[in-house]
C-alpha positions as a LaTeX table, in Angstrom:
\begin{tabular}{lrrr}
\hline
Residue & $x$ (\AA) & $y$ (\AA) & $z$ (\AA) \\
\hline
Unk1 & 112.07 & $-83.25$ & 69.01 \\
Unk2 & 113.49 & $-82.51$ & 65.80 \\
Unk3 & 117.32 & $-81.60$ & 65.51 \\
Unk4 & 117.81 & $-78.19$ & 63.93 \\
Unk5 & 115.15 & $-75.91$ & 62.74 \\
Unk6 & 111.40 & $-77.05$ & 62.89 \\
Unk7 & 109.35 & $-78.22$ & 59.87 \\
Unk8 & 107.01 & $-75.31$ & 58.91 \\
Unk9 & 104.07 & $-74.94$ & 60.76 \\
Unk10 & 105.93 & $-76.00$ & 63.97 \\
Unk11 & 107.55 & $-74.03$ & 66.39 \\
Unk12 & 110.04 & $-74.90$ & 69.44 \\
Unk13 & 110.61 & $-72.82$ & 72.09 \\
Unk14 & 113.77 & $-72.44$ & 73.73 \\
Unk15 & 114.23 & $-75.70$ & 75.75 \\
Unk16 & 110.22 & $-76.52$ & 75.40 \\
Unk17 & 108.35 & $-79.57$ & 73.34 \\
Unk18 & 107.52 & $-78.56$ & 69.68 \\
Unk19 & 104.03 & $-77.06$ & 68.79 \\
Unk20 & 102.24 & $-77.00$ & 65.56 \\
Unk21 & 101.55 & $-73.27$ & 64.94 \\
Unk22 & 97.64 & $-74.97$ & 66.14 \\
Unk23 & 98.43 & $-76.05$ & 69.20 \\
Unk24 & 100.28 & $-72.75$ & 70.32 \\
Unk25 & 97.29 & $-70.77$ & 69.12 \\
Unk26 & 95.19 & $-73.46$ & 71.09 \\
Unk27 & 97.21 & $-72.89$ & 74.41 \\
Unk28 & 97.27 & $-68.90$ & 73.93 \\
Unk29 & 93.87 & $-68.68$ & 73.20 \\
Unk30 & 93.20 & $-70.55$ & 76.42 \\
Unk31 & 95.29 & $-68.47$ & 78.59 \\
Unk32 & 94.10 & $-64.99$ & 76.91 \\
Unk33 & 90.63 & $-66.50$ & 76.72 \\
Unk34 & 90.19 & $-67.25$ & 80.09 \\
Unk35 & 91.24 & $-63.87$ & 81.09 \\
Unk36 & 88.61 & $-62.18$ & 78.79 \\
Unk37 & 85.90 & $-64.48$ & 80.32 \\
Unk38 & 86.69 & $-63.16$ & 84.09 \\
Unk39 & 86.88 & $-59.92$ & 83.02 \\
Unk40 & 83.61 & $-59.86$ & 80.81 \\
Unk41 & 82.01 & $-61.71$ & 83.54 \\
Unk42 & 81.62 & $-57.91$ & 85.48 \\
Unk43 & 82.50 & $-55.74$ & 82.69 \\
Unk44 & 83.79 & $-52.35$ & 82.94 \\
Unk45 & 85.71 & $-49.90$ & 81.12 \\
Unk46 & 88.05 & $-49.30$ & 83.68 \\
Unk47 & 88.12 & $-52.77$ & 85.44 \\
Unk48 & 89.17 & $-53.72$ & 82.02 \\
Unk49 & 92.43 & $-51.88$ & 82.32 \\
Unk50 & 93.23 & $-52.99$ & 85.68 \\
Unk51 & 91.99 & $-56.74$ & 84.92 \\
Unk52 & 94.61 & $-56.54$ & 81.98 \\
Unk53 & 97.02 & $-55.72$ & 83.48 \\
Unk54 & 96.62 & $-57.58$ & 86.64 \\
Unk55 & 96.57 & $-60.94$ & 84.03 \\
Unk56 & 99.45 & $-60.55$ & 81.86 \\
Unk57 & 101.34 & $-59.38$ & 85.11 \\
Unk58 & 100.21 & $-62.97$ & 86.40 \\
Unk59 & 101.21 & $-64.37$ & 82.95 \\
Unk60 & 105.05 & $-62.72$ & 82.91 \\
Unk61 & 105.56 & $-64.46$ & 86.32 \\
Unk62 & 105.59 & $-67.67$ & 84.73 \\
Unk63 & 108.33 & $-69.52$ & 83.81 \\
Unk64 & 110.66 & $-68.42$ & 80.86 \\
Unk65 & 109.57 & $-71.24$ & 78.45 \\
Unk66 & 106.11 & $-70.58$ & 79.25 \\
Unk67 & 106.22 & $-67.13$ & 78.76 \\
Unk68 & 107.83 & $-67.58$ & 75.34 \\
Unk69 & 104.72 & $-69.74$ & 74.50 \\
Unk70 & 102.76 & $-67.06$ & 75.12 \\
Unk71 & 104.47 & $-64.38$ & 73.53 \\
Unk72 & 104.94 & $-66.01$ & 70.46 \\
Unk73 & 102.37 & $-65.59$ & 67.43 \\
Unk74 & 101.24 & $-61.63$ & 67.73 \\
Unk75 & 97.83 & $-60.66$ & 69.03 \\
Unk76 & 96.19 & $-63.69$ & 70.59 \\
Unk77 & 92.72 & $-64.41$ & 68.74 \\
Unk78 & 89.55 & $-64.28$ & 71.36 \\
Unk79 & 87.13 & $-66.39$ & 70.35 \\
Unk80 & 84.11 & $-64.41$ & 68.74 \\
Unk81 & 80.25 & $-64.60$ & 68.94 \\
Unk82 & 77.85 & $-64.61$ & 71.71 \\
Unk83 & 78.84 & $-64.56$ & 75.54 \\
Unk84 & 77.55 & $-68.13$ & 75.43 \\
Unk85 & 79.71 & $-68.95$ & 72.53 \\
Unk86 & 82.63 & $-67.17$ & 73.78 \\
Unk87 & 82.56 & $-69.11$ & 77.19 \\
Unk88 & 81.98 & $-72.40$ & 75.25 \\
Unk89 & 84.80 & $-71.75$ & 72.57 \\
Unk90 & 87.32 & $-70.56$ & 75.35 \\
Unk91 & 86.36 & $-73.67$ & 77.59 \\
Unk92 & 86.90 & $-76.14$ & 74.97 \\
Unk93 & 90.46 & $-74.29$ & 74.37 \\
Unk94 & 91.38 & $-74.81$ & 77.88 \\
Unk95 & 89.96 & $-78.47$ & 78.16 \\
Unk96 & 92.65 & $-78.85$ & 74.20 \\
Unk97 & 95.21 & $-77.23$ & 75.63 \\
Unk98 & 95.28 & $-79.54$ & 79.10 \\
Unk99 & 94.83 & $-82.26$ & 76.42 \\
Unk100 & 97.66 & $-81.11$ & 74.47 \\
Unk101 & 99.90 & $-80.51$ & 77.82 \\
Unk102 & 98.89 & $-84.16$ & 79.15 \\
Unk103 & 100.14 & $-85.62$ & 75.27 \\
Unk104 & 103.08 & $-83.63$ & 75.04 \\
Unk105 & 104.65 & $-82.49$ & 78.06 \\
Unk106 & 103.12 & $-83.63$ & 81.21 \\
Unk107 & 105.84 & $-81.57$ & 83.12 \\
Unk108 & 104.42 & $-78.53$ & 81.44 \\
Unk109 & 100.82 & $-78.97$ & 81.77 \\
Unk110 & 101.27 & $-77.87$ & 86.25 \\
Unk111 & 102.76 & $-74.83$ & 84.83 \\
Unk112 & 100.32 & $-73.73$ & 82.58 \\
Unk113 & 97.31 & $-74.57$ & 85.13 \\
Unk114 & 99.00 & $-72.87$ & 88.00 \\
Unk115 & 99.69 & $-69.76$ & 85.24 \\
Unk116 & 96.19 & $-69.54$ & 84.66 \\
Unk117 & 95.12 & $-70.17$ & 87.49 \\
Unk118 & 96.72 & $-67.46$ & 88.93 \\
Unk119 & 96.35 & $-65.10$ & 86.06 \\
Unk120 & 92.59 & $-65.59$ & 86.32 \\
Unk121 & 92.39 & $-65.15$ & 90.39 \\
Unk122 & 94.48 & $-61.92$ & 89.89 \\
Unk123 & 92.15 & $-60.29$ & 87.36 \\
Unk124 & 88.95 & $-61.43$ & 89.21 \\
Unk125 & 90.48 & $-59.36$ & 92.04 \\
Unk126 & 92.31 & $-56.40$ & 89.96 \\
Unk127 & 89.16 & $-53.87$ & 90.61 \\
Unk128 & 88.97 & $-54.85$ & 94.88 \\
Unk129 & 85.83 & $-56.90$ & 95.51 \\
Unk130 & 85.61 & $-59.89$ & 93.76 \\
Unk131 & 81.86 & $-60.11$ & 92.00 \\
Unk132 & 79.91 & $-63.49$ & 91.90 \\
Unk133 & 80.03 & $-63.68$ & 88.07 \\
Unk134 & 83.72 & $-63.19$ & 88.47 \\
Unk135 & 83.68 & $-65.85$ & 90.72 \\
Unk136 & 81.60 & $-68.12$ & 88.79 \\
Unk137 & 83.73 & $-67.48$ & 85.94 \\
Unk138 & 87.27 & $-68.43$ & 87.73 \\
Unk139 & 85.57 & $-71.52$ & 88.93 \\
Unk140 & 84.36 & $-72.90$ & 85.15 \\
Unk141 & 88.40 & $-72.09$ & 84.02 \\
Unk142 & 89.75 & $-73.41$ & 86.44 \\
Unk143 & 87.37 & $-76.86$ & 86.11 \\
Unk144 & 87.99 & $-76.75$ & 82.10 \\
Unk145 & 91.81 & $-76.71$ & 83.00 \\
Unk146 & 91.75 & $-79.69$ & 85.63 \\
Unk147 & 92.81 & $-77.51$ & 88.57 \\
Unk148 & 90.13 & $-77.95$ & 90.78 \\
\hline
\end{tabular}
């Protein structure tokens, strides 16, 4: 870590490992992303809303550092294309962001699994019955992340 204030295009959260302004867009893309996958996976106006809020309720849970992570950097950036393309771009975020966890902070990387994890159970289930693209959908974030 560096003493003092960050170089630019780095960013440390309070009591957390230094990201580059890449790897925090990385790791909130993943989170946000895999969100937006299980709820596109059965989408609906409504189920939208409640999936929303069901995640980022999931997401605020987590730990303080974590949380900061998340917060940090505006309006997180959804990958953009196809479904196909969305669920590859979002996958390969997850599969960075474990591989940016593992590198640097190995004690963070449980945290962030178990936070999206969670996040991505809780929207599957936000509108009452779970739906098998839903379910699908949890399983392929949860294998990106390592959590299976």
């Amino acid at each position: 870590m560096f003493s003092g204030t960050p170089p630019v295009g780095r960013v440390r959260i309070k009591g957390m490992t230094e990201y580059t302004d890449q790897e925090r867009q990385a790791l909130r893309t993943a989170a946000f992303g895999a969100m937006f996958l299980v709820s596109n996976a059965d989408p609906g106006f409504f189920d939208m809303i409640k999936e929303s809020f069901a995640g980022s309720k999931a997401l605020a849970e987590t730990s303080p550092e974590l949380r900061d992570l998340l917060k940090s950097g505006g309006i997180p950036k959804i990958p953009k294309g196809s479904p196909t393309e969305i669920e590859s771009n979002v996958l390969a975020a997850l599969q960075q962001s474990t591989a940016i966890l593992q590198t640097k902070s190995p004690v963070e990387l449980d945290g962030f699994r178990n936070a999206v994890s969670s996040a991505v159970d809780q929207v599957a289930a936000a509108a009452g019955d779970v739906k098998e693209t839903e379910a699908v959908a949890v399983t392929k974030v949860k294998v990106a992340l390592g959590a299976t």
